[in-house]
PQR file of N, CA, C, O and H, with PARSE charges and radii, in Angstrom:
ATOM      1  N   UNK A   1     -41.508   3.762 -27.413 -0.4000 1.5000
ATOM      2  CA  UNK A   1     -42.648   3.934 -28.263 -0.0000 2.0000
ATOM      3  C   UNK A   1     -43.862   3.371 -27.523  0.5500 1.7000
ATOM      4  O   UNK A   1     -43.972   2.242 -27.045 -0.5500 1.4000
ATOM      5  N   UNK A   2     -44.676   4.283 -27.520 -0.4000 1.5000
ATOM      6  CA  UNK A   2     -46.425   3.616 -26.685 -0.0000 2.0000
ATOM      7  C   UNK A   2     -47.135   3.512 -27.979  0.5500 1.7000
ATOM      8  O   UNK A   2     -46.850   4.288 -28.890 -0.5500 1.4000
ATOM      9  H   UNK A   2     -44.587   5.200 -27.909  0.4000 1.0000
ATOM     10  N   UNK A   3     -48.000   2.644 -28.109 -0.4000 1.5000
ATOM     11  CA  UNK A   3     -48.949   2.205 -29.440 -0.0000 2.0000
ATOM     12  C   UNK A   3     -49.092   0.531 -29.562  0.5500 1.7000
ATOM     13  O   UNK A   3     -49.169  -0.254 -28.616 -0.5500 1.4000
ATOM     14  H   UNK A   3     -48.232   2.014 -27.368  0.4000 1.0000
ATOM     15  N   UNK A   4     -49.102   0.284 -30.666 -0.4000 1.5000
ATOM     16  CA  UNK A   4     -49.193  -1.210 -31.077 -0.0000 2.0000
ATOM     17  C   UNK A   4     -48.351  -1.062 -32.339  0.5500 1.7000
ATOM     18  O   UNK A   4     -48.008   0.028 -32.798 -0.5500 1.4000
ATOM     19  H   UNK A   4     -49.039   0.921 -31.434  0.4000 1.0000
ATOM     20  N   UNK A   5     -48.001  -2.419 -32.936 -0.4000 1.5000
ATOM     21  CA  UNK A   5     -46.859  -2.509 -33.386 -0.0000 2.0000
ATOM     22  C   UNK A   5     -47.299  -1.856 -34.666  0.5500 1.7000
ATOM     23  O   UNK A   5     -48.463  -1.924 -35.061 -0.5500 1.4000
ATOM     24  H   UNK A   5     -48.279  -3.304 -32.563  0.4000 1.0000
ATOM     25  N   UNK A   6     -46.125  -1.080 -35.449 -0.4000 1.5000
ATOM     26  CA  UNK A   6     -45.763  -0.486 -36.963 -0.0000 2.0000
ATOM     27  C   UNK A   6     -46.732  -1.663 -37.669  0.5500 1.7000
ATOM     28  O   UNK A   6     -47.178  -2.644 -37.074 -0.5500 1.4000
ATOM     29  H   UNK A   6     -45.179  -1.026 -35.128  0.4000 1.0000
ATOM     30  N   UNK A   7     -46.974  -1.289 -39.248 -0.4000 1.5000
ATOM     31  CA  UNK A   7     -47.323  -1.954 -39.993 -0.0000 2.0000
ATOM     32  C   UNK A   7     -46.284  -2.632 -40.758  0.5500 1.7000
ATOM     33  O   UNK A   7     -46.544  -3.565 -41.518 -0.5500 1.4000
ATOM     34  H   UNK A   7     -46.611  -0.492 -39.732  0.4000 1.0000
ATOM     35  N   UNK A   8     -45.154  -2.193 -40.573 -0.4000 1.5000
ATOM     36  CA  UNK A   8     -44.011  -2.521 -41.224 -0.0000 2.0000
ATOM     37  C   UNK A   8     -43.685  -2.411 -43.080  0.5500 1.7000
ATOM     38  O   UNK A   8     -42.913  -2.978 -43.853 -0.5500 1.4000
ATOM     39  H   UNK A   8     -44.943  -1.435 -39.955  0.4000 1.0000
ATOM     40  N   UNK A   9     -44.758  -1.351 -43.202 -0.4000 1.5000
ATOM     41  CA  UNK A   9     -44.898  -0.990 -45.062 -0.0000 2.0000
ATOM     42  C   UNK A   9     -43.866   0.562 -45.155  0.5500 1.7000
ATOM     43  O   UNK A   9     -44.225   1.723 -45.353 -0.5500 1.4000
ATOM     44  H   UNK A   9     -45.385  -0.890 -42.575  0.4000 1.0000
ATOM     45  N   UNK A  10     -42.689   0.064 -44.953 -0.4000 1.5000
ATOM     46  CA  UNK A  10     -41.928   1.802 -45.057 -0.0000 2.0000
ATOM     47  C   UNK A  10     -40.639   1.630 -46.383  0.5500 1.7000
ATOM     48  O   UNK A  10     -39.668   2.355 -46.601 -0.5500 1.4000
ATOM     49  H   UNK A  10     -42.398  -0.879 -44.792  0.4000 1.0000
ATOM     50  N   UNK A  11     -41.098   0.401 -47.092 -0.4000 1.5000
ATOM     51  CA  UNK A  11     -40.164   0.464 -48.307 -0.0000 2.0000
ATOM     52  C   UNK A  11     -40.161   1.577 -49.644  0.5500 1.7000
ATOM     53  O   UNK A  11     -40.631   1.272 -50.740 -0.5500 1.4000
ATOM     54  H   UNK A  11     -41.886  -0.187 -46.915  0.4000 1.0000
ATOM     55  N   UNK A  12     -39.701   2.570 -49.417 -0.4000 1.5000
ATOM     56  CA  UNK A  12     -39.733   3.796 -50.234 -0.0000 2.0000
ATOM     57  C   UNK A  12     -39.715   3.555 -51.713  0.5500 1.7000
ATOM     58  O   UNK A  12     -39.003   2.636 -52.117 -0.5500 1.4000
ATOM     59  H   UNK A  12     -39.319   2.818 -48.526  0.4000 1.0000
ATOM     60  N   UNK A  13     -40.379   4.234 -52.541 -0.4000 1.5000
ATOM     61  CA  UNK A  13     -40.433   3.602 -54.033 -0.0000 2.0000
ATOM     62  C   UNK A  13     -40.061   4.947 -54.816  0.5500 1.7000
ATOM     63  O   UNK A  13     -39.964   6.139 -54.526 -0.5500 1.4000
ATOM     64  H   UNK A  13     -40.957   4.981 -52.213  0.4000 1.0000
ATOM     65  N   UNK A  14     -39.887   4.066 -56.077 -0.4000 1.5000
ATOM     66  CA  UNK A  14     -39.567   5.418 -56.935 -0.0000 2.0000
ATOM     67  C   UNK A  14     -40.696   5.036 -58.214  0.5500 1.7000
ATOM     68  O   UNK A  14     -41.118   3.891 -58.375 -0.5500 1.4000
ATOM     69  H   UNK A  14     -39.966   3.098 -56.313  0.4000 1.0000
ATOM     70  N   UNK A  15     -41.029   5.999 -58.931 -0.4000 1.5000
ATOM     71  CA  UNK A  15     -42.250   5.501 -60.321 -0.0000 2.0000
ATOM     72  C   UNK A  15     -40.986   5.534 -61.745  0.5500 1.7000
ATOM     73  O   UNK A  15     -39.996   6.264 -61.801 -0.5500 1.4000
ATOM     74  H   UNK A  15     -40.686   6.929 -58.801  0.4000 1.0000
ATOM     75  N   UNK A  16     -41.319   4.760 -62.517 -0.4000 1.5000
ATOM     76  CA  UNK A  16     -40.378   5.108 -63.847 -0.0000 2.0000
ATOM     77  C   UNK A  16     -41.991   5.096 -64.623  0.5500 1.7000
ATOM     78  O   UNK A  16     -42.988   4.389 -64.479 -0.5500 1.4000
ATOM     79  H   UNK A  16     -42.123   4.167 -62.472  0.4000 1.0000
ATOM     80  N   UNK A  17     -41.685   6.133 -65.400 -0.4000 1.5000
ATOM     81  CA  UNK A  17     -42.655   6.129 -66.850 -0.0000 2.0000
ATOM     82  C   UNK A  17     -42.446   5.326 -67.699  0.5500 1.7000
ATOM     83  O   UNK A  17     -41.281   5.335 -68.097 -0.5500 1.4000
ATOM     84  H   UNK A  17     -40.874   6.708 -65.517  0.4000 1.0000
ATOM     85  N   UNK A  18     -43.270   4.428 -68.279 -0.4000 1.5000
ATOM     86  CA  UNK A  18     -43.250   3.450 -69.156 -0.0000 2.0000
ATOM     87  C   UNK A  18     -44.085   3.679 -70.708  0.5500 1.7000
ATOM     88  O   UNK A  18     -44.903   4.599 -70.729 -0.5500 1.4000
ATOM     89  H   UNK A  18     -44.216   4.421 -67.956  0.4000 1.0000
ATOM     90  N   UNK A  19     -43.913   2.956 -71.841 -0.4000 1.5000
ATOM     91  CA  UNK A  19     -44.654   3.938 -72.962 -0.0000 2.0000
ATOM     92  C   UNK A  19     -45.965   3.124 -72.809  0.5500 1.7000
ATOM     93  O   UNK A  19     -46.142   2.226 -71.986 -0.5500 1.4000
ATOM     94  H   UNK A  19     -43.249   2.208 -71.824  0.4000 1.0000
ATOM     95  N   UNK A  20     -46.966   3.628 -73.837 -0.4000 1.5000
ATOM     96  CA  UNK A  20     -48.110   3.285 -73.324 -0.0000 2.0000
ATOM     97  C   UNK A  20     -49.005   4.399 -72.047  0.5500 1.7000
ATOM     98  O   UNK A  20     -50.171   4.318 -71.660 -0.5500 1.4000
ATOM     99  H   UNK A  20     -46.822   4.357 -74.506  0.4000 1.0000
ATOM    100  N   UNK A  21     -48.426   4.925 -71.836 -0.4000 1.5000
ATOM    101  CA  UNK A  21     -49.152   5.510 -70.342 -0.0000 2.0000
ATOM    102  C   UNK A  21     -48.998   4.721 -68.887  0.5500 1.7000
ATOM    103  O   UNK A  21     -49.421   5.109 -67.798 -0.5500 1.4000
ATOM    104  H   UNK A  21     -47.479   4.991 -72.150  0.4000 1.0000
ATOM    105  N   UNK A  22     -48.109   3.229 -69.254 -0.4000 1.5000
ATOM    106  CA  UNK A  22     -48.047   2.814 -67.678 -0.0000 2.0000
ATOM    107  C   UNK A  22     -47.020   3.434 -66.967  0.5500 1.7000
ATOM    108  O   UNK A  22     -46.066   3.998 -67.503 -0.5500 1.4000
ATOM    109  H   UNK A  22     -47.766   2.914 -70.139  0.4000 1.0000
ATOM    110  N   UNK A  23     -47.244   3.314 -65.496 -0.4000 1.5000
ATOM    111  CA  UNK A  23     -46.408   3.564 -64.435 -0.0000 2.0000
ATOM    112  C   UNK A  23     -45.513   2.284 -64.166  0.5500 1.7000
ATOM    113  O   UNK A  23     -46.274   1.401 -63.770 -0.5500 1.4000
ATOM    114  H   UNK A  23     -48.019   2.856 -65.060  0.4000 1.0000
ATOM    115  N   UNK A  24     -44.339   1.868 -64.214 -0.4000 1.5000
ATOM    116  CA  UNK A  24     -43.964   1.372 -62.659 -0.0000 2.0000
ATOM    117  C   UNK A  24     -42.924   1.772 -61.457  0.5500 1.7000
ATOM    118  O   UNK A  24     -41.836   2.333 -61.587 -0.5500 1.4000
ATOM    119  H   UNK A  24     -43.721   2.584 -64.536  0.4000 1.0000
ATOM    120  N   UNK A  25     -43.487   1.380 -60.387 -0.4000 1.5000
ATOM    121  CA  UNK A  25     -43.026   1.344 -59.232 -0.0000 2.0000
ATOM    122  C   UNK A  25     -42.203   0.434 -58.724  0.5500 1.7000
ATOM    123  O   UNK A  25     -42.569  -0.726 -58.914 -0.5500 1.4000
ATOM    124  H   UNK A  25     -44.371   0.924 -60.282  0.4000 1.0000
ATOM    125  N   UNK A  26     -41.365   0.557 -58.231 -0.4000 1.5000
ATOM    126  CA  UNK A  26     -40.302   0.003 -57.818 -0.0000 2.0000
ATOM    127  C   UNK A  26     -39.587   0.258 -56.557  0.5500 1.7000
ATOM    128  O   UNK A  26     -38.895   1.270 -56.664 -0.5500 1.4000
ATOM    129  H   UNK A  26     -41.068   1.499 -58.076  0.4000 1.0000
ATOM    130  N   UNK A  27     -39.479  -0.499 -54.986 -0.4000 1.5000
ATOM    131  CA  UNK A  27     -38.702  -0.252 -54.370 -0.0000 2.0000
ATOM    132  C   UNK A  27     -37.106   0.283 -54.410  0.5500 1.7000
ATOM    133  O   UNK A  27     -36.162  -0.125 -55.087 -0.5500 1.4000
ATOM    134  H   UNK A  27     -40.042  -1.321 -54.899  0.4000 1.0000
ATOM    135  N   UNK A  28     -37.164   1.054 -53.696 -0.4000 1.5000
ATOM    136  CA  UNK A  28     -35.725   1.761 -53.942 -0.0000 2.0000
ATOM    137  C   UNK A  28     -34.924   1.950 -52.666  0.5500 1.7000
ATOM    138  O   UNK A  28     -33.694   1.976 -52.623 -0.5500 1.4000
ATOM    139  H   UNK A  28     -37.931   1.385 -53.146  0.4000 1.0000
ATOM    140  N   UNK A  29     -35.590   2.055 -51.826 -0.4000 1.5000
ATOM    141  CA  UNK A  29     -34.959   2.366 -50.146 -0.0000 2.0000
ATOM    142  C   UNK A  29     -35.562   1.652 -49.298  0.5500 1.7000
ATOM    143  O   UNK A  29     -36.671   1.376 -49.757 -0.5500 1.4000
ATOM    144  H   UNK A  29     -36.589   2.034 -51.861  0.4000 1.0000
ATOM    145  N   UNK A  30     -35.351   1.047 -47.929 -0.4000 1.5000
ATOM    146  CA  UNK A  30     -35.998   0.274 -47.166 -0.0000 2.0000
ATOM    147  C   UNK A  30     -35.493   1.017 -45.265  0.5500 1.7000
ATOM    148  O   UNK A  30     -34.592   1.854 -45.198 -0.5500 1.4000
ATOM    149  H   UNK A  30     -34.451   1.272 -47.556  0.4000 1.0000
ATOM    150  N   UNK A  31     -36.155   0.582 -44.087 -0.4000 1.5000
ATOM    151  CA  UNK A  31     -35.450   1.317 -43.221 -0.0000 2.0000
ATOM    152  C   UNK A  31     -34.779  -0.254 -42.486  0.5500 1.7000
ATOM    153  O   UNK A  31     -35.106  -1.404 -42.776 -0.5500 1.4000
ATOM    154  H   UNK A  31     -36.887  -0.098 -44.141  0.4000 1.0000
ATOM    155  N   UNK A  32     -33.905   0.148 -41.614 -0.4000 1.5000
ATOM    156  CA  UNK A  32     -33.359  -0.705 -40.702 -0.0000 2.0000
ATOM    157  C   UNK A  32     -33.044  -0.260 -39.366  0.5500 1.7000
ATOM    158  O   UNK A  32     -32.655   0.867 -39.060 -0.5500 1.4000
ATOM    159  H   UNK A  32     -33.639   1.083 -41.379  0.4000 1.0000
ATOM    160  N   UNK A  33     -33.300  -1.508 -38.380 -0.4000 1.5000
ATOM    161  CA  UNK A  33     -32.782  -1.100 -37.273 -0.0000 2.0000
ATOM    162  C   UNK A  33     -31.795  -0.907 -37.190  0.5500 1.7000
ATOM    163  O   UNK A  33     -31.110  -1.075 -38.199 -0.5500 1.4000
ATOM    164  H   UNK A  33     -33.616  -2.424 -38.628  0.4000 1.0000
ATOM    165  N   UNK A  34     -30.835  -0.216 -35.326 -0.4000 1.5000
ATOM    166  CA  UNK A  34     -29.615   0.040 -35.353 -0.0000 2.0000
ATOM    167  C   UNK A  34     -28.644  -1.622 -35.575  0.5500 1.7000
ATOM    168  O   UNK A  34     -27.468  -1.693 -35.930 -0.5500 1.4000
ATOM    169  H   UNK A  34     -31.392  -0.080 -34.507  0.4000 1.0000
ATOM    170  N   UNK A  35     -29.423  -2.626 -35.292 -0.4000 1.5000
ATOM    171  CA  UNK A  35     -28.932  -4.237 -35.679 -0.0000 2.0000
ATOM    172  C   UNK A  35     -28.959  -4.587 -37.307  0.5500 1.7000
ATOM    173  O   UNK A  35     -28.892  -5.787 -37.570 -0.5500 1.4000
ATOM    174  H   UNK A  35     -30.379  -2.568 -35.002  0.4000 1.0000
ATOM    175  N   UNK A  36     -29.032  -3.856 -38.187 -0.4000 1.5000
ATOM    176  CA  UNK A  36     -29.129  -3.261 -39.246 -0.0000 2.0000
ATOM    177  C   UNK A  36     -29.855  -4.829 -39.999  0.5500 1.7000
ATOM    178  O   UNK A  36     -29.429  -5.426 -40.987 -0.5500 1.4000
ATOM    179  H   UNK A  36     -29.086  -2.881 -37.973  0.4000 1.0000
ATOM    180  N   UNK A  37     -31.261  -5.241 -38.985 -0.4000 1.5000
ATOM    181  CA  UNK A  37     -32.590  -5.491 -39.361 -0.0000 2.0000
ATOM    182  C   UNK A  37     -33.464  -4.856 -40.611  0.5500 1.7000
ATOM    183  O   UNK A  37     -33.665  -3.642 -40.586 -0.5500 1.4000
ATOM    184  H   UNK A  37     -31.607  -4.755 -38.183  0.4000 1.0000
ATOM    185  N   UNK A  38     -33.848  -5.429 -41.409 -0.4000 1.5000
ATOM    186  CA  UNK A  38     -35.054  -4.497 -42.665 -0.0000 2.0000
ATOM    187  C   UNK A  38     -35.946  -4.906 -41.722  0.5500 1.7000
ATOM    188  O   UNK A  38     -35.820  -6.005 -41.182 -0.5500 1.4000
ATOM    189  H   UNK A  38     -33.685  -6.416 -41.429  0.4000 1.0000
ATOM    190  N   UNK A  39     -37.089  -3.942 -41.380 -0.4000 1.5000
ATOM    191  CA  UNK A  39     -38.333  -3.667 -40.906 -0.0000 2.0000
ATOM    192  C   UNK A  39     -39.576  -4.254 -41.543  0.5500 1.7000
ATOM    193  O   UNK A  39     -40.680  -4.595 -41.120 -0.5500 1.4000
ATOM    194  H   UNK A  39     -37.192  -3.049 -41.819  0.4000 1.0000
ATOM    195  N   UNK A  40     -38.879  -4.238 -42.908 -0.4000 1.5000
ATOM    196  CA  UNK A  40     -40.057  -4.209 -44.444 -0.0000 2.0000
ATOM    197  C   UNK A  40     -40.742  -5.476 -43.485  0.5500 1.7000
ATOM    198  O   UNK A  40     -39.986  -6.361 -43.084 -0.5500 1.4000
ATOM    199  H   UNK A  40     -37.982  -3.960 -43.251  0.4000 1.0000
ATOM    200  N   UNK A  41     -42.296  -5.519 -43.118 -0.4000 1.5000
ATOM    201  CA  UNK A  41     -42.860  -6.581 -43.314 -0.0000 2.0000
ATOM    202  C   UNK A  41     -42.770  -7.157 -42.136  0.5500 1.7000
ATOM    203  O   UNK A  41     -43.300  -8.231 -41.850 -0.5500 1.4000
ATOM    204  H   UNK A  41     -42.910  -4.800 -43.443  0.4000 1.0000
ATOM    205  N   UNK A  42     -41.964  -6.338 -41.250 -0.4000 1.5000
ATOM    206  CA  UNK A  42     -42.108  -7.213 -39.810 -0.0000 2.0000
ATOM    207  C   UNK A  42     -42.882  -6.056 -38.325  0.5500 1.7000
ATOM    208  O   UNK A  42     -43.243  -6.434 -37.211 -0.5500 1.4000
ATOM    209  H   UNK A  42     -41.533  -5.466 -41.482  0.4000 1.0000
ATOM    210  N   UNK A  43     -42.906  -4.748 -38.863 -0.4000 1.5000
ATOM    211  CA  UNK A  43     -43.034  -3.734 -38.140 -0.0000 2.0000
ATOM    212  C   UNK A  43     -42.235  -3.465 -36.843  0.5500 1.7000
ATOM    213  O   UNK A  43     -41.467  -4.418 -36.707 -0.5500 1.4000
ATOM    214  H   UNK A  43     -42.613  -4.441 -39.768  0.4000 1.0000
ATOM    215  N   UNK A  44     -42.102  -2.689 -35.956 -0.4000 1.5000
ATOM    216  CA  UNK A  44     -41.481  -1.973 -34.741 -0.0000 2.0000
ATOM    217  C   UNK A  44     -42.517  -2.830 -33.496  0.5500 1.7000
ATOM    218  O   UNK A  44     -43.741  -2.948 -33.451 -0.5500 1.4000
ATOM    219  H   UNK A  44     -42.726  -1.916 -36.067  0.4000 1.0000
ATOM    220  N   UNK A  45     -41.811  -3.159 -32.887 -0.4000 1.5000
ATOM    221  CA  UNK A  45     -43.168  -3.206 -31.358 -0.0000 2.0000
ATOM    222  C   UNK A  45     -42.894  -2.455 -30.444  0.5500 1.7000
ATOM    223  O   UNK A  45     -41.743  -2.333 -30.024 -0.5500 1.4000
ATOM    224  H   UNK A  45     -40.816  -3.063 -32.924  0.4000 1.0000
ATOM    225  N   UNK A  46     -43.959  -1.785 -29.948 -0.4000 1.5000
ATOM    226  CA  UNK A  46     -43.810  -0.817 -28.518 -0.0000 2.0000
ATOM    227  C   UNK A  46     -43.434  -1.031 -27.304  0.5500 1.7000
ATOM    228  O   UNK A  46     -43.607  -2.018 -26.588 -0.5500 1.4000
ATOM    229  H   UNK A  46     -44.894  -1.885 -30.289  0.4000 1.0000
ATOM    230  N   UNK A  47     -42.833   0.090 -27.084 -0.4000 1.5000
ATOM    231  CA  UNK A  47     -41.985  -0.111 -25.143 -0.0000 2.0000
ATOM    232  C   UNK A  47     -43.187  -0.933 -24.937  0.5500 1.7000
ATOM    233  O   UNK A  47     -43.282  -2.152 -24.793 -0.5500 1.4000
ATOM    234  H   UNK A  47     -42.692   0.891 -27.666  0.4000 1.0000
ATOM    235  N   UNK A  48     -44.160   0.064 -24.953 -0.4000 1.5000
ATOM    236  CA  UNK A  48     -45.939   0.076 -23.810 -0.0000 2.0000
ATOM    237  C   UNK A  48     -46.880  -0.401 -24.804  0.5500 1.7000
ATOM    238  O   UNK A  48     -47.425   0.473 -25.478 -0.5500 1.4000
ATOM    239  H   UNK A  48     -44.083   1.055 -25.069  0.4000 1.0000
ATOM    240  N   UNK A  49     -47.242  -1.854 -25.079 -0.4000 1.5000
ATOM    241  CA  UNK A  49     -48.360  -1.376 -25.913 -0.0000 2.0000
ATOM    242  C   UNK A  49     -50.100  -1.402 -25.516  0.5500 1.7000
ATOM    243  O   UNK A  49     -50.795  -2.095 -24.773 -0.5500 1.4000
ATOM    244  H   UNK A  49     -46.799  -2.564 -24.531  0.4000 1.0000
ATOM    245  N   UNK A  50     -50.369  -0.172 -26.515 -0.4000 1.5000
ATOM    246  CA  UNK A  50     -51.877   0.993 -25.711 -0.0000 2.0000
ATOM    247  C   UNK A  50     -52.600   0.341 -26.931  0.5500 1.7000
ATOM    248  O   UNK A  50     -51.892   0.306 -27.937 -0.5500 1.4000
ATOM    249  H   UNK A  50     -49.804   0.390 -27.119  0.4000 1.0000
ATOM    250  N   UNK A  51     -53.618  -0.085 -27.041 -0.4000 1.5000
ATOM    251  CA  UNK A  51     -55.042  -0.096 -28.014 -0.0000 2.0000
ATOM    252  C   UNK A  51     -55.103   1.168 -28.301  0.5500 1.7000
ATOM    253  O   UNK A  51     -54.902   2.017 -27.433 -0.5500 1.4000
ATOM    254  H   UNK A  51     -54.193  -0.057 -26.224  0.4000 1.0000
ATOM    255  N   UNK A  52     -55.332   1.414 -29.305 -0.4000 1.5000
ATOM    256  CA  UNK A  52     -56.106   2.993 -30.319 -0.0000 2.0000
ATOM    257  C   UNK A  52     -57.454   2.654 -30.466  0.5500 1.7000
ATOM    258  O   UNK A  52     -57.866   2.085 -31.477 -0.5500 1.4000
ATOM    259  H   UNK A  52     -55.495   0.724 -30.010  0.4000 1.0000
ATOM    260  N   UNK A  53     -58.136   2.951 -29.567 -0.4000 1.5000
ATOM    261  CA  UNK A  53     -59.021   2.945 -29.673 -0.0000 2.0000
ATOM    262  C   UNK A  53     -60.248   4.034 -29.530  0.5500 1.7000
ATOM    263  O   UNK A  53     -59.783   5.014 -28.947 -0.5500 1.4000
ATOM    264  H   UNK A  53     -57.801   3.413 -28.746  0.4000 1.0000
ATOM    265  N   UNK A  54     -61.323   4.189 -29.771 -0.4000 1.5000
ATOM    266  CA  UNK A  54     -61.814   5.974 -29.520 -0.0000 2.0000
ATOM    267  C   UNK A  54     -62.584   6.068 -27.867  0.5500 1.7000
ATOM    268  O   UNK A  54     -63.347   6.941 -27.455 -0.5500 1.4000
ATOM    269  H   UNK A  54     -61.700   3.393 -30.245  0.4000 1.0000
ATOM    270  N   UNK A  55     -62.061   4.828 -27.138 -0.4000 1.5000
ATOM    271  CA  UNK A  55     -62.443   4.956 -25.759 -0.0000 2.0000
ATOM    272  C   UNK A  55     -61.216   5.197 -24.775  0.5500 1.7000
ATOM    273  O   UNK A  55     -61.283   5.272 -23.548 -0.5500 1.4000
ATOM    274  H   UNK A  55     -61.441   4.118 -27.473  0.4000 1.0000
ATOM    275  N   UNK A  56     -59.891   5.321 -25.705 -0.4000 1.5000
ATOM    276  CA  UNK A  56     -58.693   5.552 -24.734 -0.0000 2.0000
ATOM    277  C   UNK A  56     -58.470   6.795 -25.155  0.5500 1.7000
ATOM    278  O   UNK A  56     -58.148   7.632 -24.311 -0.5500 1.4000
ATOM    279  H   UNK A  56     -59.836   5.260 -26.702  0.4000 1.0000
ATOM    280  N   UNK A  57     -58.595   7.170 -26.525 -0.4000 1.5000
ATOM    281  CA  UNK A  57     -58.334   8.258 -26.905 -0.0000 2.0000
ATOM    282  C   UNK A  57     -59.363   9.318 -26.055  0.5500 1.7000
ATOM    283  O   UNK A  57     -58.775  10.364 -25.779 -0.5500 1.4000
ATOM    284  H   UNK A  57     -58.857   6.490 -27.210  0.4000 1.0000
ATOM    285  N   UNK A  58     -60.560   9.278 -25.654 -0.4000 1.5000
ATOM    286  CA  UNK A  58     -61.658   9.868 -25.413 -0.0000 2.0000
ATOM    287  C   UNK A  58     -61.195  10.471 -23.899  0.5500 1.7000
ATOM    288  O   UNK A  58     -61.574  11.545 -23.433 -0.5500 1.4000
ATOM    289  H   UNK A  58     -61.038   8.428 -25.878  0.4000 1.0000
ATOM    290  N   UNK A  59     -60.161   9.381 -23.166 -0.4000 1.5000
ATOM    291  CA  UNK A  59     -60.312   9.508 -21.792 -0.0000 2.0000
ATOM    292  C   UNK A  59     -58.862  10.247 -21.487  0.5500 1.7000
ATOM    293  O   UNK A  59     -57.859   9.539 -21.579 -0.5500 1.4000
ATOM    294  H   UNK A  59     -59.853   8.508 -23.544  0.4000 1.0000
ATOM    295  N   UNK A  60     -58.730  11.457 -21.176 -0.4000 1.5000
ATOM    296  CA  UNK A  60     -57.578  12.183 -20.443 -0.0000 2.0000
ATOM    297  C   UNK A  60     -56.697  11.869 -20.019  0.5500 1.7000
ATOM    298  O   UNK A  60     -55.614  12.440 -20.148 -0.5500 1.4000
ATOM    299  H   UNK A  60     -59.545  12.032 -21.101  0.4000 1.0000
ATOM    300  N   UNK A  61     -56.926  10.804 -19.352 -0.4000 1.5000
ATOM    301  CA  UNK A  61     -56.331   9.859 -18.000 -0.0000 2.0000
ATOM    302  C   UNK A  61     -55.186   9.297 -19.381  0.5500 1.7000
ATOM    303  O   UNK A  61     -54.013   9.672 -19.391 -0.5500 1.4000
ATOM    304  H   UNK A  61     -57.805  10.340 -19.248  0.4000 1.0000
ATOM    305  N   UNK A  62     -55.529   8.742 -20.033 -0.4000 1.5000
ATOM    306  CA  UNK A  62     -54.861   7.745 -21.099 -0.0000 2.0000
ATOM    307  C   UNK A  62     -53.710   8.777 -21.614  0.5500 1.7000
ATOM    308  O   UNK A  62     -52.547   8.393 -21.743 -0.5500 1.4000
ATOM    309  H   UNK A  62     -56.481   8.438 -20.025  0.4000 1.0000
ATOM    310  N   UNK A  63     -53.972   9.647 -21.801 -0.4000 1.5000
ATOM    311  CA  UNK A  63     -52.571  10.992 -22.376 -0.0000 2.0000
ATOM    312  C   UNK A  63     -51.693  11.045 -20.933  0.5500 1.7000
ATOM    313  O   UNK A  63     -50.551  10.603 -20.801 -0.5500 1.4000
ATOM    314  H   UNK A  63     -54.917   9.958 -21.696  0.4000 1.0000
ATOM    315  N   UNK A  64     -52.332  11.556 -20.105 -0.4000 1.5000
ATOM    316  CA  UNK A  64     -51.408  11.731 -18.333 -0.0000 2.0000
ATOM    317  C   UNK A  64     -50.469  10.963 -18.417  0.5500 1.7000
ATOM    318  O   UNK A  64     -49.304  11.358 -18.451 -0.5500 1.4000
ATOM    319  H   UNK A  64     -53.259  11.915 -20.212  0.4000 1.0000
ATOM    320  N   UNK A  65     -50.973   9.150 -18.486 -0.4000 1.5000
ATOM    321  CA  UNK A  65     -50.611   8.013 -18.234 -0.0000 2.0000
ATOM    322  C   UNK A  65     -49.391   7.707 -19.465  0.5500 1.7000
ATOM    323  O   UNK A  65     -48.258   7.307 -19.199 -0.5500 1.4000
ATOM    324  H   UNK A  65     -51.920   8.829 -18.458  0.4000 1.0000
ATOM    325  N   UNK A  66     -49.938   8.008 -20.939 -0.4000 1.5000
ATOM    326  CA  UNK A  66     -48.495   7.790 -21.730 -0.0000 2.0000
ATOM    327  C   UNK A  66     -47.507   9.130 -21.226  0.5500 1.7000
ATOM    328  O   UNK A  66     -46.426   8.824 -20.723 -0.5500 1.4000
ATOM    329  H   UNK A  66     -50.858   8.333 -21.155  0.4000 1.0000
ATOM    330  N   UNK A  67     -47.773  10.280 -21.322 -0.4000 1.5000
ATOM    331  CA  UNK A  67     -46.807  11.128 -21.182 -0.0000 2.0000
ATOM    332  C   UNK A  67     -45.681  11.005 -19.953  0.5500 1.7000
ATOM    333  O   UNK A  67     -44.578  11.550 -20.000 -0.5500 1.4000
ATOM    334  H   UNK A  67     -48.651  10.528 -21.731  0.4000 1.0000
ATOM    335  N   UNK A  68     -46.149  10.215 -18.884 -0.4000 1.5000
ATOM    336  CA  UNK A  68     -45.845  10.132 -17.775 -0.0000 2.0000
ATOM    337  C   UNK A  68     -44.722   8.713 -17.605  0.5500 1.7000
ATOM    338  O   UNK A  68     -43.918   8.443 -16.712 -0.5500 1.4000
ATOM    339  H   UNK A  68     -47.045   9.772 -18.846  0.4000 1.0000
ATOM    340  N   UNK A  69     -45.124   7.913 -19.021 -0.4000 1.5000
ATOM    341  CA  UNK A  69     -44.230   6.604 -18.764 -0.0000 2.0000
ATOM    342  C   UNK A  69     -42.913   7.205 -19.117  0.5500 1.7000
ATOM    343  O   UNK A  69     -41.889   6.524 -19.060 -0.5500 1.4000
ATOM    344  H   UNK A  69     -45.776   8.132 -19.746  0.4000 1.0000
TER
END
């Protein structure tokens, strides 16, 4: 993975209807690594990590250079 690290927000939810008109939400699924790690809250870190920024993105060279690792 080239980037900077996940945000680590991939806990899947489900809504139940409540009376009144409220919603709630509720986690229901979470992901894990193959070390069967929860992610929730800690994010992924990259092989390579690249700044996103609109001066790497801007420059050609920066695509060559990930595609190429």
């Amino acid at each position: 993975m080239v980037g900077t690290r996940t945000a680590g927000e991939v806990l899947g939810g489900a809504n139940f209807i409540l009376p009144g008109g409220y919603t709630l939400r509720m986690p229901v699924a979470g992901w894990y690594t193959w070390q069967g790690e929860c992610i929730e809250g800690k994010g992924v870190e990259p092989d390579v990590t690249v700044e996103n920024t609109p001066e790497s993105l801007a420059n050609p060279q920066f695509f060559v250079d990930v595609f190429l690792f």
